[in-house]
Structures are given as C-alpha cells and as structure tokens.
Backbone as CSV, one residue per row, in Angstrom:
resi,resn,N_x,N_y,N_z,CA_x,CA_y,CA_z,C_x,C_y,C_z
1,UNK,4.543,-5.630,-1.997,3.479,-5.569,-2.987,3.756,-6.637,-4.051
2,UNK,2.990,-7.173,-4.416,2.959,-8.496,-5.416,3.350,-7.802,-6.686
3,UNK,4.410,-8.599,-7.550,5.154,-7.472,-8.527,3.752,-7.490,-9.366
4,UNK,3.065,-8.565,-9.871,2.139,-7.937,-11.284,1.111,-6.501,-10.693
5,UNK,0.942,-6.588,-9.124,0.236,-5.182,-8.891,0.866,-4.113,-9.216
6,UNK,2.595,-4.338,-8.844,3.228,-2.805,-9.049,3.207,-3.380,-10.300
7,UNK,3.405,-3.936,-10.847,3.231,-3.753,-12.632,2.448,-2.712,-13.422
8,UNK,0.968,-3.442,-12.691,-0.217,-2.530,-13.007,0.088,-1.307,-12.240
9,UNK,0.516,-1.105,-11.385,0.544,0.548,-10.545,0.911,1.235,-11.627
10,UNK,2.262,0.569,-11.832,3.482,1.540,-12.865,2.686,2.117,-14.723
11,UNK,2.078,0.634,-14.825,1.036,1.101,-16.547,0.135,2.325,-16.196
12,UNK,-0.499,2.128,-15.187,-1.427,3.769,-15.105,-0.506,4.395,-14.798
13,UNK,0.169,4.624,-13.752,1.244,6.262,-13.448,1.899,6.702,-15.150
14,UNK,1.931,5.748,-16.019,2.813,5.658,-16.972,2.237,6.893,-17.789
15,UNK,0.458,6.853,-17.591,-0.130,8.189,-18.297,-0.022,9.120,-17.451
16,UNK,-0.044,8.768,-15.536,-0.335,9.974,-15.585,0.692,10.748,-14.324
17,UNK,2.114,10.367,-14.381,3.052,10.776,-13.816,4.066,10.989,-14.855
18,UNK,5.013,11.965,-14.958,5.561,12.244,-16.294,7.378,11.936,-15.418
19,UNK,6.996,12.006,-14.204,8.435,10.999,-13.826,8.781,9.473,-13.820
20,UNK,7.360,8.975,-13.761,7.274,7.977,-14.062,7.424,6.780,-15.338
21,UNK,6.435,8.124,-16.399,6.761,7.787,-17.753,8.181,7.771,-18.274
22,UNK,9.021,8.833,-17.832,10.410,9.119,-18.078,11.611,7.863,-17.707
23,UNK,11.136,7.205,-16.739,11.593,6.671,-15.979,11.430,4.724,-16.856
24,UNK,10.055,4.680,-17.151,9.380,3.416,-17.755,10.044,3.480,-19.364
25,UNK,9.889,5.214,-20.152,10.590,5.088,-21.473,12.057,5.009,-21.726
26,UNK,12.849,5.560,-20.292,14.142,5.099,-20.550,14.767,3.172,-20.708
27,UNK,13.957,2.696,-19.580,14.114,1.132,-19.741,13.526,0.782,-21.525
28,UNK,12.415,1.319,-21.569,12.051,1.141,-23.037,12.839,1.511,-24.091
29,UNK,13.843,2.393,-24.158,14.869,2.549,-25.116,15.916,1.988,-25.059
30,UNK,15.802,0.956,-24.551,17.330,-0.095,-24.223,16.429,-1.103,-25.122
31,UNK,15.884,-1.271,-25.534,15.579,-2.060,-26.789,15.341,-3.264,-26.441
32,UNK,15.278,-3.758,-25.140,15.533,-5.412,-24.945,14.309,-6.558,-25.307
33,UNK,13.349,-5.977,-26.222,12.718,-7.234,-26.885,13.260,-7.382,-27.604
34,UNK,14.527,-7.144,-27.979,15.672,-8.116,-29.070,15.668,-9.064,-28.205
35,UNK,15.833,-9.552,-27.191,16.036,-10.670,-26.459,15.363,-11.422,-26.480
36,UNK,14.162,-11.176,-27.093,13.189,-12.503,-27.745,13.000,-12.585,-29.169
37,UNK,13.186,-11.349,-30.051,13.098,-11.106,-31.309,14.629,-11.405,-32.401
38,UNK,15.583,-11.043,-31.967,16.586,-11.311,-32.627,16.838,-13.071,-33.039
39,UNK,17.274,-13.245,-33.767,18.360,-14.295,-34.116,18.770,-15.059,-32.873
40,UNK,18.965,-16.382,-32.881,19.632,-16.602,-31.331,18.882,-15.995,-30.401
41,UNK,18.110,-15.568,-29.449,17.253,-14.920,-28.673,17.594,-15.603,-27.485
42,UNK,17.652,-14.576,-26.240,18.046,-14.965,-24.828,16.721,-16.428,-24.535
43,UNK,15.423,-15.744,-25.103,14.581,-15.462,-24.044,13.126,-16.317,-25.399
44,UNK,12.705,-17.029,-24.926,11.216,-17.542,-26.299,10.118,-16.533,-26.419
45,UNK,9.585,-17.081,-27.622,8.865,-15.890,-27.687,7.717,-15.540,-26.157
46,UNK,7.564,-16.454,-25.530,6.518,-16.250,-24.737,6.908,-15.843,-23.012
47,UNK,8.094,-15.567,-23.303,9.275,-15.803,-21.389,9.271,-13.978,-20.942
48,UNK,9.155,-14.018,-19.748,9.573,-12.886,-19.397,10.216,-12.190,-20.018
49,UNK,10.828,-10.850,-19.936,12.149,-10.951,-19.983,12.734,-9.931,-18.570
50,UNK,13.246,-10.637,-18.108,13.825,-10.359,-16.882,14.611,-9.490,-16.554
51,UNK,15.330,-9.140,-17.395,16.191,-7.890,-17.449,15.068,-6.567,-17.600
52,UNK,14.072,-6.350,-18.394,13.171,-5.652,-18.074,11.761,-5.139,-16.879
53,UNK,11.570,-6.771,-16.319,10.848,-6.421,-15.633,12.045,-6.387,-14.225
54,UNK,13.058,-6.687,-13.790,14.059,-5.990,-12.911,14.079,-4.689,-12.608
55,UNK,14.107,-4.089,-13.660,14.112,-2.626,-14.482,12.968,-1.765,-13.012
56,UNK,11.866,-2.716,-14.215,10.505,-1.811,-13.490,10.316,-2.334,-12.403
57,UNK,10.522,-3.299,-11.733,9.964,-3.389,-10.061,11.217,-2.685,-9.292
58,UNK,12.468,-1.830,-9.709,12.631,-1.315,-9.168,12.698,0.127,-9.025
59,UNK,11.567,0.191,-9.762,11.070,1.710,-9.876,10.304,1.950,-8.381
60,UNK,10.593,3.001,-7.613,9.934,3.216,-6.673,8.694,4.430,-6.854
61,UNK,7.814,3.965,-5.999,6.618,4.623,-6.044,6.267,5.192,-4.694
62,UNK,6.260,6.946,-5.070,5.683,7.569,-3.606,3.971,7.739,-3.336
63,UNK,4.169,7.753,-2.357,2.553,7.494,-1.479,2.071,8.938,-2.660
64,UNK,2.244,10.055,-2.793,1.824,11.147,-3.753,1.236,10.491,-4.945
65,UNK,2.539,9.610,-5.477,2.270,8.504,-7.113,1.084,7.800,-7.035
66,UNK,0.798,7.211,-5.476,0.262,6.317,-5.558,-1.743,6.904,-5.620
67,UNK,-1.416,7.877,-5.070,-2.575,8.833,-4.970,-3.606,9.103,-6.132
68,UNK,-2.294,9.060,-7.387,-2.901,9.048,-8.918,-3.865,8.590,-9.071
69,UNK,-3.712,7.533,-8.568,-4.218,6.144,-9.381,-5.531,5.674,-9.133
70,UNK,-6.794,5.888,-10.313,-8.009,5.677,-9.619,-8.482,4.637,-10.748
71,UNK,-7.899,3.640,-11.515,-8.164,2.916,-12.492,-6.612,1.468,-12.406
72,UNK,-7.512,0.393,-12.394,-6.401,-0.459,-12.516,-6.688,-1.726,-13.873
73,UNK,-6.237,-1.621,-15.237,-6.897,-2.322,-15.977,-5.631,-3.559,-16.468
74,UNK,-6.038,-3.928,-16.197,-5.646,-5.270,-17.146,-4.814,-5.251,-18.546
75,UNK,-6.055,-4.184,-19.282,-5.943,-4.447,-20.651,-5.104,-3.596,-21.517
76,UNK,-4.517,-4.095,-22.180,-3.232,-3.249,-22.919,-2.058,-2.588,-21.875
77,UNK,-2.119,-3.043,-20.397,-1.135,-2.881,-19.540,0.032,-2.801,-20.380
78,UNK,0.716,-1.182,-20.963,2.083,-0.843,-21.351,3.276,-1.696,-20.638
79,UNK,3.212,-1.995,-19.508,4.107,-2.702,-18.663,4.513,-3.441,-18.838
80,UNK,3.580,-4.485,-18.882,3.252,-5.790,-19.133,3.966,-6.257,-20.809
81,UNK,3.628,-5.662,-21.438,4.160,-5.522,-23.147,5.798,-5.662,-22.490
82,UNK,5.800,-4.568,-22.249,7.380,-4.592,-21.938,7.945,-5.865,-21.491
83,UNK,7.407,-6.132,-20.415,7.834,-7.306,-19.976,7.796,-8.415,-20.809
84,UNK,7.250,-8.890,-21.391,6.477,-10.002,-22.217,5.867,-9.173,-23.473
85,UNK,6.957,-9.142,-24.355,6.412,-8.541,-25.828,5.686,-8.980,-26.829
86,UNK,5.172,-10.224,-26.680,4.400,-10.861,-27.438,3.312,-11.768,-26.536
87,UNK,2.785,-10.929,-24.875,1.746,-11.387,-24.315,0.677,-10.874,-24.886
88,UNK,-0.409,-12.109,-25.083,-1.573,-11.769,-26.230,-2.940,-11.613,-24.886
89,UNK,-2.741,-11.472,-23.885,-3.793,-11.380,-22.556,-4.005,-12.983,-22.151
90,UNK,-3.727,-14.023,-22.801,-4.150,-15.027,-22.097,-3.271,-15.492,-21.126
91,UNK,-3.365,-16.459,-20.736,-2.311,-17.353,-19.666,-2.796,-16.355,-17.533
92,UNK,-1.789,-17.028,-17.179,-2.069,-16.275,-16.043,-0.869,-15.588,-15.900
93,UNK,-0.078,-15.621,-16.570,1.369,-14.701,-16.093,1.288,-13.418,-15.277
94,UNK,0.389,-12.724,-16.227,0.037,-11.509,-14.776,-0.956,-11.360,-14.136
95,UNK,-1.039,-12.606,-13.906,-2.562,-12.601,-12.721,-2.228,-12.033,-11.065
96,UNK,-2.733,-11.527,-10.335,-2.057,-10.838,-9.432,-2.367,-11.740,-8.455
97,UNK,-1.093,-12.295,-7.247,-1.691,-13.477,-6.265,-1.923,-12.678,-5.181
98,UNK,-1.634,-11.784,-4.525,-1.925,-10.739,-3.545,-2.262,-9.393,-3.778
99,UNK,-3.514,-8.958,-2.407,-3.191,-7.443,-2.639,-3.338,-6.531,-1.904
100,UNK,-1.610,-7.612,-1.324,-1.297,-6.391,0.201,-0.612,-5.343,-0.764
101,UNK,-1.238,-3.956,-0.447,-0.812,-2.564,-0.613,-1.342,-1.778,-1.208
102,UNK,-2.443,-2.480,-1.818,-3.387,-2.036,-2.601,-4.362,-0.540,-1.939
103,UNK,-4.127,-0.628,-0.507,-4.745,0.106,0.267,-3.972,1.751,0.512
104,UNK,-3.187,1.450,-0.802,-1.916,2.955,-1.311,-2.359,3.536,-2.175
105,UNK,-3.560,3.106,-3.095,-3.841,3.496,-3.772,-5.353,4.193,-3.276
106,UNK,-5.120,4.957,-2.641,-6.264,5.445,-2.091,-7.885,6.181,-2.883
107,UNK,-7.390,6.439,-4.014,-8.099,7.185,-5.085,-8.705,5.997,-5.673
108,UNK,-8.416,4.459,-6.111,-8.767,4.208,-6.465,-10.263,3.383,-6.347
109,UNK,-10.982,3.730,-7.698,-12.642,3.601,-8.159,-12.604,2.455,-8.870
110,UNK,-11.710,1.817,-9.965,-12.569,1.256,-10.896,-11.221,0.075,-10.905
111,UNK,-11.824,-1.282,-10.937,-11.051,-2.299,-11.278,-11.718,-2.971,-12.700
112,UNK,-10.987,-3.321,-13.809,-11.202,-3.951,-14.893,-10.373,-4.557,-15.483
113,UNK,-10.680,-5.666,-16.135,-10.138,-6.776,-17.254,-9.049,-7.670,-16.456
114,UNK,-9.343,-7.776,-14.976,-8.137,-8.806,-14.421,-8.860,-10.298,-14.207
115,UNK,-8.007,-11.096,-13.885,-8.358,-12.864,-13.755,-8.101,-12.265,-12.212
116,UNK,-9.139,-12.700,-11.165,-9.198,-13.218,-10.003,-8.704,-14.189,-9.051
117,UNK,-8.765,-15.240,-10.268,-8.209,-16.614,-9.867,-7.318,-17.162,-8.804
118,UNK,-6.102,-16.147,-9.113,-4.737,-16.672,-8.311,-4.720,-15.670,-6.808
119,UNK,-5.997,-15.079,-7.141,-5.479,-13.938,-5.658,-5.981,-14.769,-4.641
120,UNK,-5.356,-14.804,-2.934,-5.949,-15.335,-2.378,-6.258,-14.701,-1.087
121,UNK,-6.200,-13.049,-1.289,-6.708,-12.215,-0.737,-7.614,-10.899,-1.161
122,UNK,-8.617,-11.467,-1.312,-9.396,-10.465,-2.554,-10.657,-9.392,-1.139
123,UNK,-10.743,-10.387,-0.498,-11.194,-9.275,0.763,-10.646,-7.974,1.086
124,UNK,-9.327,-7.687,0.391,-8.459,-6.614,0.983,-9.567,-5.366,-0.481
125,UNK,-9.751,-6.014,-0.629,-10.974,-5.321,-1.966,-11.644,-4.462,-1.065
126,UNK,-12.337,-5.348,-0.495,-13.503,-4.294,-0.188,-13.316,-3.369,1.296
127,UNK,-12.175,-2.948,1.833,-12.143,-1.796,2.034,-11.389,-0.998,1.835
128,UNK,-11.147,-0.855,0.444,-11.532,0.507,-0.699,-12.682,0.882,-0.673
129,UNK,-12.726,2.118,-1.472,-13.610,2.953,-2.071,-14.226,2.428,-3.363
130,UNK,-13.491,1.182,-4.059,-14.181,1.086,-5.117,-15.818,1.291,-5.431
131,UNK,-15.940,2.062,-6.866,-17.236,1.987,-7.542,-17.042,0.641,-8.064
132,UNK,-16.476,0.189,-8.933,-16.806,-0.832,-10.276,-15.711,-1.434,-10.170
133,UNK,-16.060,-2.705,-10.895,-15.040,-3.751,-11.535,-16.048,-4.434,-12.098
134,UNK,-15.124,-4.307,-13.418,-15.695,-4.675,-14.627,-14.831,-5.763,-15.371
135,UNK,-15.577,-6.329,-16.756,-14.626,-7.720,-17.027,-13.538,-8.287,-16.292
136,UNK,-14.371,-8.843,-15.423,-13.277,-9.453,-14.718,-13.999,-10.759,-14.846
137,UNK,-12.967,-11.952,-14.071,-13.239,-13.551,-14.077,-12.257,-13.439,-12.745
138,UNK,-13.008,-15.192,-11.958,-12.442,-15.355,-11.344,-12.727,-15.465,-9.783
139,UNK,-14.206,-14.518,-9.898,-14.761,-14.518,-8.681,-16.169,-15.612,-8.247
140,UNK,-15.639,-15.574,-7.199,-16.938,-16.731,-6.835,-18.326,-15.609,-6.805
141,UNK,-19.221,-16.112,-6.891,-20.495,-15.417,-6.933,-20.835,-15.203,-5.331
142,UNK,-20.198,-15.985,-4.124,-20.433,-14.912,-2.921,-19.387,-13.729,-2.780
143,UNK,-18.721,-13.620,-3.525,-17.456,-12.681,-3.556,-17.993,-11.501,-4.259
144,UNK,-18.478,-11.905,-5.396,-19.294,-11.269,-6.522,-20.851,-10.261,-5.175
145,UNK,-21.468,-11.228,-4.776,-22.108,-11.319,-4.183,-22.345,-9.401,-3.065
146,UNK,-20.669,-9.894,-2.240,-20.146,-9.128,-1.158,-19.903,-7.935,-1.615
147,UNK,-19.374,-7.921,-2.790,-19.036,-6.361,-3.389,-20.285,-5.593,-3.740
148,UNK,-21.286,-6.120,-4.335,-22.473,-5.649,-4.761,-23.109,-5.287,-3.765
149,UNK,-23.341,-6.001,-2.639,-23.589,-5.384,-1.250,-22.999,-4.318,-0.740
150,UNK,-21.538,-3.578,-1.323,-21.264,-2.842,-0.210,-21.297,-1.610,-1.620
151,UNK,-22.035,-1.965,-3.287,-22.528,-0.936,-3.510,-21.840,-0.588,-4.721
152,UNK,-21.140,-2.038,-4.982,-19.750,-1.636,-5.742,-20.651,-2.371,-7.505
153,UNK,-20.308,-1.668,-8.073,-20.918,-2.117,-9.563,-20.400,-3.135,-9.788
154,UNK,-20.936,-4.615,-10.559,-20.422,-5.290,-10.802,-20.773,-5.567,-12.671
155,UNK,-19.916,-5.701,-13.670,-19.849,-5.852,-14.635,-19.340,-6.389,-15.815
C-alpha cells in the first residue's frame, strides 16, 4: 500500500479505532517535532520527519480496521501533522501515487480534499462503492467524466 494511503487509513481509524488512536498517541508523546522546532533541529521546518512517520507505517492494520473506514480526507489529516508539523496542505508531499489496496477498505463512500495528480492508478477507483469525491484536483475530465457515469457524485 502506498505509505501516504496508509497515512490517510491511519488519520480516520485515528477517530474511529481506539487501538489505533492509542497506538498513533503513544508515537505522539515522544514529542519528536522538537526535531524541527528546537534549537539546532534534526530536520527544516518543512522535512519529514522520519523517525515519526517509521513509527506510523509500521502500524499494522486488520482487514476488521480496515472495514471502518468509509471517508478518506485530505484535510487536517492528524497523521500527516505528525509527520510534517508545519505542512500547510500545499506541495505534493502527500499526494498518493498508488491505490493498490484501497480495495480493503470496503466501506468506503466518500473521497475528499486529495491532489490526483501523482496517482497513476486511479481506475482502481471505480470499483468501489464510492458515492462522492469532493474537492479534489487532478483529474482529467474523462476520468471526472467515468466516475459520474458509474453514479459517483462529483464535487
């Protein structure tokens, strides 16, 4: 799975798996945006930080976890913060380039606020269940096109 997807997997389970959350707030109490914030700093303000997102891609996720998940947003991704504590949404850093596995998330309805751009398998889209995807960029208008055909809101 392309890490910025499990990224995004892990920000939704984060509300709504409480092993998960447990699991995401312990890495979060190791404090490591000192590593861009302190004095001397590992890491600039704008760099990964690697020791954190290590952390979370090796959080494992069961097919049950994955079941949760009927929303994948972009925006204010908790994860993502973590990783990059002073990402302001621009750039492509977590733009997602694949989305083999996506088909784990079986529940999921609604895609919003992602860049398209870098994926270069976005067909694996449409067989889901999705209803909607919303603010998004990135798609060509026959892509745009294909989803609306099979019923899927576009917004």
């Amino acid at each position: 799975m392309d890490n910025n997807l499990k990224l995004l997997a892990l920000g939704e389970l984060y509300c709504q798996d409480a092993e998960i959350k447990d699991l995401i707030d312990a890495i979060d109490a190791q404090n490591l945006e000192k590593l861009v914030f302190e004095d001397n700093a590992k890491y600039d303000w704008f760099d990964r930080i690697v020791e954190v997102e290590d952390q979370l891609l090796a959080i494992e996720i069961s097919d049950q976890q994955f079941k949760k998940i009927n929303l994948l947003s972009g925006e204010c991704c908790h994860t993502f913060s973590l990783v990059m504590p002073n990402w302001d949404g621009e750039g492509d850093e977590f733009n997602i380039k694949s989305f083999a596995g996506i088909e784990k998330m079986v529940n999921l309805t609604c895609i919003e606020f992602l860049d398209f751009s870098s994926s270069n398998d976005i067909e694996r889209l449409l067989d889901l269940n999705l209803k909607e995807i919303n603010e998004f960029s990135g798609l060509s208008d026959i892509q745009i096109s294909r989803f609306s055909n099979q019923g899927i809101m576009m917004s």
